[in-house]
C-alpha positions in Angstrom: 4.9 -25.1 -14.7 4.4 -21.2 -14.8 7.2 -19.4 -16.8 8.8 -16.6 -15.7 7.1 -14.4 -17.2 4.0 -15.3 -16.2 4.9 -15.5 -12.5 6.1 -11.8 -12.9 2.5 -11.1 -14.6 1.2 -12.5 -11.9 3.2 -11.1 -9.3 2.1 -7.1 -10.9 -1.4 -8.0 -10.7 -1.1 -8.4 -6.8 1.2 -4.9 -6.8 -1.4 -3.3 -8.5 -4.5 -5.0 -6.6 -2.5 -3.3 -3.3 -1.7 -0.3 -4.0 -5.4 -0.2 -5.3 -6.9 -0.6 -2.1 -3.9 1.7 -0.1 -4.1 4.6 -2.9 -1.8 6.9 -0.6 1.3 4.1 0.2 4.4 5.1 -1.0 5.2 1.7 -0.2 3.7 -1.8 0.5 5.1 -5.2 2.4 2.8 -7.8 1.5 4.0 -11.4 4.0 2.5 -14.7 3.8 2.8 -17.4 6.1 0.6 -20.1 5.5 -3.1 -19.3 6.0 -2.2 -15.9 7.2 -1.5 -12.4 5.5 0.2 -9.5 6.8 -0.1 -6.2 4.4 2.0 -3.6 5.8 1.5 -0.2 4.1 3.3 2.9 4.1 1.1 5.7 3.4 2.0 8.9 3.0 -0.2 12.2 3.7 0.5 16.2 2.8 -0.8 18.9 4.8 -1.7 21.4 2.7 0.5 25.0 3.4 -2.0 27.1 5.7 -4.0 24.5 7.5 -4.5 25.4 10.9 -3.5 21.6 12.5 -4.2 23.1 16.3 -7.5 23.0 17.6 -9.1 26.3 18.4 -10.9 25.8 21.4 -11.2 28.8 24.3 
């Protein structure tokens, strides 16, 4: 039987391993149900100051 410890070694892995492939989440839900995974990230994005957001068109 794993220890404690290395359930929580374990369990940073996958944080890391996440927030690897979402580099901009601020936060990560990672659910499992079975056979099935649900990663819900929370990603978070600055608009730099003086970017023109609106289209331009005439």
């Amino acid at each position: 039987m794993e220890s404690s410890k290395e359930k929580l070694i374990g369990l940073n892995e996958i944080r890391e391993a996440a927030f690897e492939m979402y580099p901009n989440a601020s936060k990560i839900t990672i659910s499992i149900d079975g056979d099935k995974i649900k990663v819900s990230p929370i990603e978070v994005y600055a608009i730099p100051v003086g970017v023109n957001t609106h289209s331009e068109e005439e």
